[in-house]
C-alpha positions as CSV (number, residue, x, y, z in Angstrom):
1,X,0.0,0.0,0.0
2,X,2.9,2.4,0.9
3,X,4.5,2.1,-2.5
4,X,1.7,2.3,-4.2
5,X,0.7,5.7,-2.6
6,X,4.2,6.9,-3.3
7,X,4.0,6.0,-7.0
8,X,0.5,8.1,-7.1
9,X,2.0,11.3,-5.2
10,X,4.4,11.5,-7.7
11,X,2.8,10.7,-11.1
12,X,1.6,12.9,-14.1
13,X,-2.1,14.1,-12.9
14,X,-4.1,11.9,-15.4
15,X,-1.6,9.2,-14.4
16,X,-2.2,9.4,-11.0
17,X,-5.6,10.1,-11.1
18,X,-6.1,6.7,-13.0
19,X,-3.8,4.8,-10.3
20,X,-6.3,5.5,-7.9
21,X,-9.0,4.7,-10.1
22,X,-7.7,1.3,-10.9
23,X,-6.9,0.7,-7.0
24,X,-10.5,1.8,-6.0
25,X,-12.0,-0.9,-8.7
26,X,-9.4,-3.1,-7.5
27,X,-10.5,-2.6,-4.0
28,X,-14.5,-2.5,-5.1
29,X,-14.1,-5.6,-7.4
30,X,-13.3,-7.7,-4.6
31,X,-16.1,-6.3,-2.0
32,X,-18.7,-6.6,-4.8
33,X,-17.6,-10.5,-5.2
34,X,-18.7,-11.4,-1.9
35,X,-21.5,-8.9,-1.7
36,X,-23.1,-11.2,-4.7
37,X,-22.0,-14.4,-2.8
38,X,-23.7,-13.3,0.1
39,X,-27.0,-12.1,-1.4
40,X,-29.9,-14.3,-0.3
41,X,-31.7,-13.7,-3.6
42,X,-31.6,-14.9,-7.1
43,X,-32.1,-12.4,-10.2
44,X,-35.2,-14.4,-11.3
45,X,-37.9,-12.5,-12.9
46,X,-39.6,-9.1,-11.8
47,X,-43.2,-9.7,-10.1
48,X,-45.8,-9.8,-12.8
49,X,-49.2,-10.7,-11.8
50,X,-51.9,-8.1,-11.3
51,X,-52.2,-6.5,-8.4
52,X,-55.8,-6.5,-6.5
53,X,-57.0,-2.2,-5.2
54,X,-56.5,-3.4,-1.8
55,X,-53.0,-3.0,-2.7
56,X,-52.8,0.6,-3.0
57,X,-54.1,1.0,0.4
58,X,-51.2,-1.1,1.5
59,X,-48.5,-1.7,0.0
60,X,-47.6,-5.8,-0.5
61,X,-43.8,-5.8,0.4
62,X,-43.6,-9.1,-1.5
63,X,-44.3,-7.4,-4.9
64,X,-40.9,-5.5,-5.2
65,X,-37.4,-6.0,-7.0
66,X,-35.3,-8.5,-5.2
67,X,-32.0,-7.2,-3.8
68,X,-30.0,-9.0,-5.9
69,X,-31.7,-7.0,-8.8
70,X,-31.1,-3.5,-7.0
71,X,-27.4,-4.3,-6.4
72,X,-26.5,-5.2,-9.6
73,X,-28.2,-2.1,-10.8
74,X,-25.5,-0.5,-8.3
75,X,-23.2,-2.0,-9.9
76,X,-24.0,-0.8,-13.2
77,X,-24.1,2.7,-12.1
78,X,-20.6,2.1,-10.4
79,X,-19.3,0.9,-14.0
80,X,-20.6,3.7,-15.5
81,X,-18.7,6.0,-13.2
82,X,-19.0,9.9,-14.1
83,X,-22.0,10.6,-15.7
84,X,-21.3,14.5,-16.5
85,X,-25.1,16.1,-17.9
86,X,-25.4,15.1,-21.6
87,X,-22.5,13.0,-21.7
88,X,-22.5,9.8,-24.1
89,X,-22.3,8.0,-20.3
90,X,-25.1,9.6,-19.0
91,X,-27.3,9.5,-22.1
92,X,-26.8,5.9,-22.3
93,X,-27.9,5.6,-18.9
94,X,-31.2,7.6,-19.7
95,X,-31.8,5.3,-22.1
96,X,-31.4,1.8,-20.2
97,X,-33.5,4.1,-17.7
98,X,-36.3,4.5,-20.7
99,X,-35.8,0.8,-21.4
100,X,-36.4,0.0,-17.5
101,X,-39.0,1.7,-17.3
102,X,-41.1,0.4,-20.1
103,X,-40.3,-3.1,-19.0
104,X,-41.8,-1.9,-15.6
105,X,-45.0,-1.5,-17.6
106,X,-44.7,2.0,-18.1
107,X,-46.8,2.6,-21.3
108,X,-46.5,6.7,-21.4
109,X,-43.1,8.1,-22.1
110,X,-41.7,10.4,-23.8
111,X,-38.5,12.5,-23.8
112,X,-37.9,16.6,-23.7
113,X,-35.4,18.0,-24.5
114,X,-33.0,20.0,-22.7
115,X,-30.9,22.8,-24.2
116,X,-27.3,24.2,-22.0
117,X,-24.2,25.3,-22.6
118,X,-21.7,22.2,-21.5
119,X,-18.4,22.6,-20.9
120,X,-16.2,19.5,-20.8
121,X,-12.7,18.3,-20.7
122,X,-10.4,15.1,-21.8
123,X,-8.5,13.3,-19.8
124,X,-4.9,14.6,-21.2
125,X,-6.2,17.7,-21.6
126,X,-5.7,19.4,-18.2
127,X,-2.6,19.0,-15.8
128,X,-0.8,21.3,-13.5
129,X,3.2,21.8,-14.5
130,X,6.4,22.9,-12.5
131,X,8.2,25.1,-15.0
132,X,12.6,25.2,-14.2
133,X,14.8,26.3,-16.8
134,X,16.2,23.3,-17.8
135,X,13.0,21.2,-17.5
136,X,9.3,20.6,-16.8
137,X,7.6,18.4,-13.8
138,X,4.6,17.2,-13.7
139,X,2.9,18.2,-10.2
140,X,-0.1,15.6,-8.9
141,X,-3.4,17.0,-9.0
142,X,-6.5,14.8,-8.2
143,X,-9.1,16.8,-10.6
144,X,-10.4,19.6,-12.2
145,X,-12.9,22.0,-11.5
146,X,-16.1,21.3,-13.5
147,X,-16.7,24.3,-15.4
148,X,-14.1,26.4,-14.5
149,X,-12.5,27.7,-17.6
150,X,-10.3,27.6,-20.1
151,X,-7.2,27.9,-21.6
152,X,-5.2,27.7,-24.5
153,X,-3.9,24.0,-25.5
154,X,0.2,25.5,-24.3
155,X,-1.9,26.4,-20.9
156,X,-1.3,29.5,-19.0
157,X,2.6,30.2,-17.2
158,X,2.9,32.3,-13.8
159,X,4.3,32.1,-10.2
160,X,1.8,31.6,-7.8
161,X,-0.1,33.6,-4.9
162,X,-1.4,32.1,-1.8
163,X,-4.6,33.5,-0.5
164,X,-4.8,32.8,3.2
165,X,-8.3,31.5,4.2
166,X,-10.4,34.1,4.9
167,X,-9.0,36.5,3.4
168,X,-10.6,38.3,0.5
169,X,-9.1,38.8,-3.1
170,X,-8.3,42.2,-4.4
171,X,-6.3,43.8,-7.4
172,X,-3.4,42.2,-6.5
173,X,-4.3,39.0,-7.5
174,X,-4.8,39.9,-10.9
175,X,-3.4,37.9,-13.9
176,X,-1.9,35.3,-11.3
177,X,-3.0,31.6,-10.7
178,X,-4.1,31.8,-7.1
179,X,-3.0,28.8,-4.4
180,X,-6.0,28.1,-2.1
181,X,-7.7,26.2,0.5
182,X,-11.1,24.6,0.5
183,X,-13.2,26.5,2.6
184,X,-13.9,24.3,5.5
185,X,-17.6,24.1,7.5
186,X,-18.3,21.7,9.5
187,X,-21.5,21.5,11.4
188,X,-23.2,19.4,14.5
189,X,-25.9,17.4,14.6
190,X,-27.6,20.8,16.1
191,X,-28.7,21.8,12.5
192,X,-31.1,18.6,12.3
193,X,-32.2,19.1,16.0
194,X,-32.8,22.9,16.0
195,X,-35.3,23.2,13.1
196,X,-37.0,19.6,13.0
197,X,-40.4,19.1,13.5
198,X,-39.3,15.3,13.6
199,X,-36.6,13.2,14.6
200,X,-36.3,9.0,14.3
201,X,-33.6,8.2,15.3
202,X,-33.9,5.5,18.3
203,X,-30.2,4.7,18.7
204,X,-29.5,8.2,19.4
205,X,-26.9,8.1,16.1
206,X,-26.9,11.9,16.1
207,X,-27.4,13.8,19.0
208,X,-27.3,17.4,19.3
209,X,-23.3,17.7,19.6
210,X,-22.3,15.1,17.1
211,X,-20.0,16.1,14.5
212,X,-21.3,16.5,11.1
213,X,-19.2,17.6,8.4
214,X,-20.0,16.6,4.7
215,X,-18.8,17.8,1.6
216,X,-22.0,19.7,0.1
217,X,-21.7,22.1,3.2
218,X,-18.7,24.1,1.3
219,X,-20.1,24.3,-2.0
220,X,-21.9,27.7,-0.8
221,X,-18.9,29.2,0.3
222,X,-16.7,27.6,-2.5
223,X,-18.7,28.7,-5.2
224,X,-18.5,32.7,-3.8
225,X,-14.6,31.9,-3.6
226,X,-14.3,31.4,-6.9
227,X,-16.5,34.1,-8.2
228,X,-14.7,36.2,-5.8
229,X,-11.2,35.4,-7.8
230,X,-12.3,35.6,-11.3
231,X,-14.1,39.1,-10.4
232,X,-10.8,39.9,-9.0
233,X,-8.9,38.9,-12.7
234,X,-6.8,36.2,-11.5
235,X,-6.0,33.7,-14.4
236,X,-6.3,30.4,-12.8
237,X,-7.1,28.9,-9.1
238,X,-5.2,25.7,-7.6
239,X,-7.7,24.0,-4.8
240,X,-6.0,22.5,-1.5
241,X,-8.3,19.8,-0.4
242,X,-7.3,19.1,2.9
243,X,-7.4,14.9,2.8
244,X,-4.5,12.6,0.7
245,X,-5.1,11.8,-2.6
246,X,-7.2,8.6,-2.7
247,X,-9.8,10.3,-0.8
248,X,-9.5,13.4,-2.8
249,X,-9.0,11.8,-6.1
250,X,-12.5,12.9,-8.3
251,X,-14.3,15.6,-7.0
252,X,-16.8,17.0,-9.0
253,X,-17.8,20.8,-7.6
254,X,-19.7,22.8,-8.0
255,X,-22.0,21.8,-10.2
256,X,-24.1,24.8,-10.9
257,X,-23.1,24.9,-14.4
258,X,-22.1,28.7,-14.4
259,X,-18.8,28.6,-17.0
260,X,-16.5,30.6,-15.4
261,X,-13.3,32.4,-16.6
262,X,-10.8,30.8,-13.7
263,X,-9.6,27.5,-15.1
264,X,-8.9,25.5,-11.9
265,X,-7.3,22.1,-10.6
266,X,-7.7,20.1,-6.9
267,X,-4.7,19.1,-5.4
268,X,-4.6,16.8,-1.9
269,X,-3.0,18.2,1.1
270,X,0.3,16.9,1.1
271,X,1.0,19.1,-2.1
272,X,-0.6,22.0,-1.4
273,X,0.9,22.2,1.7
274,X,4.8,22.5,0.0
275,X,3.3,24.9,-2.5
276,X,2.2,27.2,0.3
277,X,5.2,26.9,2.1
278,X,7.0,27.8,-1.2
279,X,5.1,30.9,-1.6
280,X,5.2,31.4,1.8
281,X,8.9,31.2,1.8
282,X,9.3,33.8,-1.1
283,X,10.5,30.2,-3.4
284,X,7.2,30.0,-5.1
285,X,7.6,27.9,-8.2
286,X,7.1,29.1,-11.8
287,X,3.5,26.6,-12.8
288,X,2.1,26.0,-16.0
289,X,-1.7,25.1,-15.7
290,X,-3.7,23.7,-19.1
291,X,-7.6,23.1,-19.4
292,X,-7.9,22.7,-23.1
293,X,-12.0,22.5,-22.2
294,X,-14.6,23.0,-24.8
295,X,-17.6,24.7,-24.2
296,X,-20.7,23.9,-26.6
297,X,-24.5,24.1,-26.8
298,X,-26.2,20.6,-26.3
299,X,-28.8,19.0,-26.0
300,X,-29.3,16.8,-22.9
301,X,-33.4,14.7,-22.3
302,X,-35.4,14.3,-19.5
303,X,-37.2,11.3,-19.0
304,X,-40.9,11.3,-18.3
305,X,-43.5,8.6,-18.0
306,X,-47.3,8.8,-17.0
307,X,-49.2,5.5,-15.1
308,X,-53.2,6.6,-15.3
309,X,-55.0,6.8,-12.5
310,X,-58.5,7.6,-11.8
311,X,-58.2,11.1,-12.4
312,X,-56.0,13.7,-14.2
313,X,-54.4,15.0,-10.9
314,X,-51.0,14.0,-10.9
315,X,-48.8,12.9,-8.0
316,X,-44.8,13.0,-9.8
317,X,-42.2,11.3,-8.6
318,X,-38.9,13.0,-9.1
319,X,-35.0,12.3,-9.2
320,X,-32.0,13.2,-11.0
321,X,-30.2,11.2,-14.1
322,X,-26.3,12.4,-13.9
323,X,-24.4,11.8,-10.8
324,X,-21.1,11.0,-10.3
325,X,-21.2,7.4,-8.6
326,X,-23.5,4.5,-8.0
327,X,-25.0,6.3,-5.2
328,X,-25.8,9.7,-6.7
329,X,-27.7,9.9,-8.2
330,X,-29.6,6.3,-7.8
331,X,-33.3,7.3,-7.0
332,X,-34.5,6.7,-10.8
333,X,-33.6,3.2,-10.2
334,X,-35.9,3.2,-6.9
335,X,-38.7,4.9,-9.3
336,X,-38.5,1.8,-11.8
337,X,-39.0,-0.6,-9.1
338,X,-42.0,1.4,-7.9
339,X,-43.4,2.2,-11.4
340,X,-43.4,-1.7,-11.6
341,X,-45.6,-1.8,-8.6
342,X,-47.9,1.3,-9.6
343,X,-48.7,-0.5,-13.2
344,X,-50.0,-3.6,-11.6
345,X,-52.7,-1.9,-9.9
346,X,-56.0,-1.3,-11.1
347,X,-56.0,2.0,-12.7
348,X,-59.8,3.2,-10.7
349,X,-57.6,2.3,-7.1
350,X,-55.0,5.1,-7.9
351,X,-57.1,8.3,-7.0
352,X,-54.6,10.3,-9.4
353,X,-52.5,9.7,-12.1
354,X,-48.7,9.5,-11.1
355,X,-45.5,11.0,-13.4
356,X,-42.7,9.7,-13.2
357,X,-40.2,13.2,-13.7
358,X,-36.6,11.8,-14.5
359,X,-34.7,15.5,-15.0
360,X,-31.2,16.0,-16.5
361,X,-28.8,18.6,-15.2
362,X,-28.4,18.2,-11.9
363,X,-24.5,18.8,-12.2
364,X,-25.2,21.7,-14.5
365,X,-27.6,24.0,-11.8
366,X,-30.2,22.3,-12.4
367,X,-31.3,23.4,-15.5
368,X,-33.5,20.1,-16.5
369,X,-36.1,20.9,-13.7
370,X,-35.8,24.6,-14.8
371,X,-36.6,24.2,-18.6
372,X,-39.6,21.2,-17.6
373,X,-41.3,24.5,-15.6
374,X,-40.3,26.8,-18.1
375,X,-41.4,24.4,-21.2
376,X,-44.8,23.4,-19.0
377,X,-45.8,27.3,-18.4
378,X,-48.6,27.7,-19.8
379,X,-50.3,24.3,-20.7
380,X,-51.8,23.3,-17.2
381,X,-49.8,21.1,-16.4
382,X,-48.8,22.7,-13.6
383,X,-52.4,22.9,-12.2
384,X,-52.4,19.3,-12.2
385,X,-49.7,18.4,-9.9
386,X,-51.3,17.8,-6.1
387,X,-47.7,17.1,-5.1
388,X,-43.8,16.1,-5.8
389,X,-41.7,13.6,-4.0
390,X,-38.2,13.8,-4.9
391,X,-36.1,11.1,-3.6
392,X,-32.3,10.2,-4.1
393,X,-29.2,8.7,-2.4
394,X,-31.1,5.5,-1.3
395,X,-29.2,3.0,0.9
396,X,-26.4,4.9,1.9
397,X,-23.8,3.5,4.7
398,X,-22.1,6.1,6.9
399,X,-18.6,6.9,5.6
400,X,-16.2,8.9,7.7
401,X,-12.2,9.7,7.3
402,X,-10.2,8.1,9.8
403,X,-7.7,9.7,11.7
404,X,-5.4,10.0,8.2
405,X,-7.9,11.6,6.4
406,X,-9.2,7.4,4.9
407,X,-13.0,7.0,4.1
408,X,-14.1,4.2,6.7
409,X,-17.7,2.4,7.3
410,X,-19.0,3.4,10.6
411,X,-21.4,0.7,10.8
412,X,-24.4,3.3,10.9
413,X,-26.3,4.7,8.6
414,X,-26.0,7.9,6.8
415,X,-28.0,10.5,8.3
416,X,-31.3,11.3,5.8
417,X,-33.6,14.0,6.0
418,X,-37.2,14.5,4.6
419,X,-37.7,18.3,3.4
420,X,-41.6,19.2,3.6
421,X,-43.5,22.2,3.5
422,X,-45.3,22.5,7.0
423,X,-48.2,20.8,6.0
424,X,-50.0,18.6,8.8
425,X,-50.7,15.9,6.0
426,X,-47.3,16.3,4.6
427,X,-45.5,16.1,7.7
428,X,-47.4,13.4,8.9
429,X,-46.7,11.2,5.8
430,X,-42.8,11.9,6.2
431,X,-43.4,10.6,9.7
432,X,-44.8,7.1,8.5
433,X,-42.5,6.7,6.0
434,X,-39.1,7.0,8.3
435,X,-40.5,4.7,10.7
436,X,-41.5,2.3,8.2
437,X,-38.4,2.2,6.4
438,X,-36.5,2.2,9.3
439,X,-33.7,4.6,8.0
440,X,-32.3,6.3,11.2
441,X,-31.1,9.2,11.8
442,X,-33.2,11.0,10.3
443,X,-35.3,14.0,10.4
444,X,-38.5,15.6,8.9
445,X,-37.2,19.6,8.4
446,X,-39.0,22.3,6.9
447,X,-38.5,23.1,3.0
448,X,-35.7,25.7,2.7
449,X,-35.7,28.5,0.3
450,X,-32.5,29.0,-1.7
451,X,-29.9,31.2,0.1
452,X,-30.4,30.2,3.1
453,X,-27.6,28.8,5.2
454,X,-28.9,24.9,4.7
455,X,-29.5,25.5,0.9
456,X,-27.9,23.1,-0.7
457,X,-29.7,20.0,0.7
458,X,-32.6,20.0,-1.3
459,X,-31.2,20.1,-4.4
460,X,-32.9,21.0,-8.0
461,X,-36.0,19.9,-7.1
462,X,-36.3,23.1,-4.9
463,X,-37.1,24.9,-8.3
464,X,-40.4,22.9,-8.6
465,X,-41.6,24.4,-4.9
466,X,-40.6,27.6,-4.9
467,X,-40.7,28.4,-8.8
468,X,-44.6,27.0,-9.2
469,X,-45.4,26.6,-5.4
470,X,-46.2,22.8,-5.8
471,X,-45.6,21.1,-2.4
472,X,-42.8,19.3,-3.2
473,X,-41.4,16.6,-0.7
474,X,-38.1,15.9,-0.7
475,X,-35.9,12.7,0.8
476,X,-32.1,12.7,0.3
477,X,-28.8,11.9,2.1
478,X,-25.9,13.4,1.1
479,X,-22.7,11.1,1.9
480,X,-18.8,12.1,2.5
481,X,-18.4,10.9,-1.5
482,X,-21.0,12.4,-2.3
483,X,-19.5,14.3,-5.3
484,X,-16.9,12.2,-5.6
485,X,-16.5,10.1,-9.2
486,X,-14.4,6.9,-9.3
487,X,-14.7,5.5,-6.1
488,X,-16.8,2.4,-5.5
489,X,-20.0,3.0,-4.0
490,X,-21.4,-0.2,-4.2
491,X,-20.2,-1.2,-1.2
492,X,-21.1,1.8,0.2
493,X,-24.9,0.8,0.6
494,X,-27.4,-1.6,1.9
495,X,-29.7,-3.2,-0.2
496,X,-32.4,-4.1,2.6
497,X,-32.3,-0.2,4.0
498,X,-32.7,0.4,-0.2
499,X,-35.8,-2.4,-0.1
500,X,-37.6,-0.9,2.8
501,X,-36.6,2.6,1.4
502,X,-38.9,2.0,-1.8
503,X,-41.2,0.3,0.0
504,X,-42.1,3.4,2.4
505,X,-42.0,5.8,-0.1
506,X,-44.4,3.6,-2.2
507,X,-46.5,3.7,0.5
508,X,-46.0,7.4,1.0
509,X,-47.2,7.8,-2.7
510,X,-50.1,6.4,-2.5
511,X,-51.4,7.7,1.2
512,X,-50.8,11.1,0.2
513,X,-52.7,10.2,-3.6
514,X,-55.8,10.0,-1.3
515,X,-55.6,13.7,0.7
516,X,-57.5,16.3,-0.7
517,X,-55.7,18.7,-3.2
518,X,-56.6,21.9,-0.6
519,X,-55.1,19.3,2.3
520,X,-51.8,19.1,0.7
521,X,-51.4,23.0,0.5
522,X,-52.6,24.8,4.0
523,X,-49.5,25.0,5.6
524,X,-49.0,25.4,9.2
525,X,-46.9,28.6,10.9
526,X,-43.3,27.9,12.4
């Protein structure tokens, strides 16, 4: 293992940047072996008989995807690795998700597309130099920043600056390629306890004081860093990441799509802590950085399907097709195995229809959701929906760094939360479901509007409520590797938390298809 590291730290970017890869599917190829050896069930075929209407008052548990089926949908998603919005991976994956679906008995479903401006990079086409005057070293970075900019195939040549943390760029900065660290938040399990209006967690996993420090927490602050820099003209930005490189290796952030003018490159701590001390030192090095990116208008699809109910009303279930491992984004996989249960009913037992809203972009800001709102303005759609639940991240296994910085199991489960508005009927169905699927900690909180401190929990999906006002329901978890591509999240889950997961939210669907439209909207005061 120690040579192996050492090799990494001091290999061309890509180079090292694929060691890790082939370690981690090394590492992950071996796990997944005996997770299939140890799973009870066979692949076998999906449930097919016809469900009787007393099913959709409860739900048969029998009547779902085995486990084995689920995990070697994980497994898929793990080989698929990256999928960056409107890449050939992820439109391949909307497309076995269209085939899935219609197997699932999904007769209505259709694409729309989805028009952005992608910006996107090859793997020998970024890297981070050291420039002497007899020769050129490649330095070890463990990714680019998504989005960031561009430069000229030959890259761009300075020395470099170090911006302390917390301190704020200025003119000085100007035309140079700026060292800095990733701002670092970390909060307690006080932000679940101080705003929810319901907690299950009977273990006491996360009490009031218990550390809890993910990686979605700095994208707020990270994303105002680096518009701080480009509107201060520096001409590049090299990111300390404060872990060592396997855990580093992959980041994708942000993702809110915005093409910047600061091309930019993650480095893991051991680096960036000699290239501060270089500048620090008055040594700094002369660095070449290249992102020979291209930036294009394309067309990316979302994915959407209608099961008739009794009525035109429409209850949709959301989730996200691009993510950057097996666990993020896997909720349309959970909506295939529950589409396969909503078909078998009898179409007069569903009180509404359900639409099954499979959106692209949400590593590009969301903008599948946006142009779905923008595209259904004016046709009534709009009037139809009774309510959203959006659902991602299923099955997810706590996964902290140990005391070198190495992503661990912790035996628990990752912390979930349920985002409703405060509606008694609402609130009360995110209270069934936890208990039912047994996925603890976790917390029922109110919806929270964008800019607010706890913003980027809810995701894309927050465009739906606060864009239309639709009462939109949301139920995430948002792990350590999170936005991390190439590491294997397989093992990373647990495919009975995943069964009883899509069970209770199956069961949520269809208790909340039966409230009164008003019901779902009079919400209560803090």
């Amino acid at each position: 293992m120690r040579s192996l590291k050492t090799r990494i730290s001091h290999a061309h970017p890509r180079t090292a940047l694929a060691s890790c890869r082939r370690f981690l599917s090394f590492a992950g190829a071996l796990a997944i072996a005996a997770a299939l050896s140890a799973c009870a069930s066979k692949p076998g075929p999906w449930p097919a008989r016809a469900l009787p209407a007393s099913a959709a008052v409860t739900v048969d548990t029998t009547q779902f995807l085995s486990r084995k089926q689920l995990l070697d949908w994980q497994v898929d998603l793990d080989e698929r690795r990256l999928r960056a919005t409107g890449s050939p991976r992820h439109e391949a994956y909307i497309d076995a998700l269209h085939e899935r679906l219609a197997r699932a008995g999904v007769k209505q479903l259709r694409f729309e597309p989805v028009s952005f401006r992608q910006w996107s990079v090859q793997m020998d086409d970024w890297g981070l130099e050291l420039l002497y005057d007899d020769r050129v070293s490649v330095l070890s970075t463990v990714g680019y920043i998504p989005y960031s900019g561009v430069t000229p195939p030959s890259g761009i040549t300075g020395r470099i600056a170090y911006l302390a943390p917390g301190a704020r760029p200025d003119a000085s900065l100007a035309g140079k390629l700026v060292l800095v660290d990733m701002p670092a938040v970390a909060w307690t399990g006080q932000a679940f306890h101080q705003t929810a209006v319901h907690v299950h967690d009977p273990d006491h996993a996360m009490g009031p004081d218990t550390p809890y420090a993910r990686q979605f927490q700095m994208l707020g602050p990270f994303i105002a860093l680096l518009d701080s820099l480009q509107a201060a003209g520096a001409a590049g930005v090299i990111v300390i990441l404060d872990t060592p490189p396997l855990t580093a290796a992959g980041l994708y952030a942000p993702g809110d799509g915005k093409v910047r003018q600061l091309p930019g490159v993650f480095i893991d701590r051991d680096g960036g802590q000699r290239l501060r001390e270089s500048v620090l030192a008055g040594t700094a090095p002369v660095l070449r950085l290249t992102m020979a990116a291209t930036v294009r208008q394309v067309q990316t699809r979302n994915l959407i399907g209608i099961i008739p109910g009794k009525s035109e009303e429409l209850m949709v279930l959301g989730s996200h097709t691009d993510g950057t491992n097996a666990l993020a984004d896997n909720g349309p996989n959970a909506i295939v195995d529950m589409a396969q249960y909503l078909t078998r009913l009898p179409q007069d037992s569903l009180p509404r229809s359900v639409m099954l809203l499979l959106t692209s972009g949400d590593l590009a800001g969301g903008v599948g959701a946006e142009q779905f709102l923008e595209r259904h303005e004016d046709d009534g759609l709009m009037q139809r929906i009774a309510v959203m639940l959006a659902i991602g991240n299923l099955g997810a296994l706590e996964v902290l760094p140990d005391s070198n910085g190495y992503l661990a199991p912790t035996g628990r489960f990752e912390p979930a939360a349920v985002f409703s508005p405060r509606t008694p009927a609402l609130m009360e169905a995110s209270r069934a479901m936890l208990r039912q699927a047994d996925a603890a900690p976790a917390f029922v909180l109110p919806s929270i509007k964008p800019g607010s401190k706890y913003a980027g929990w809810p995701g894309a999906d927050q465009y739906v409520r606060v864009s239309r006002r639709i009462p939109t329901v949301h139920y995430v978890t948002q792990p350590t590797y999170w936005l991390n591509y190439g590491v294997d999240a397989v093992t990373r889950a647990d495919y009975r938390l995943m069964q009883r997961q899509t069970v209770a939210l199956t069961q949520m669907l269809l208790d909340l298809s039966r409230v009164q439209h008003a019901d779902l909207r009079e919400e209560t005061a803090p």
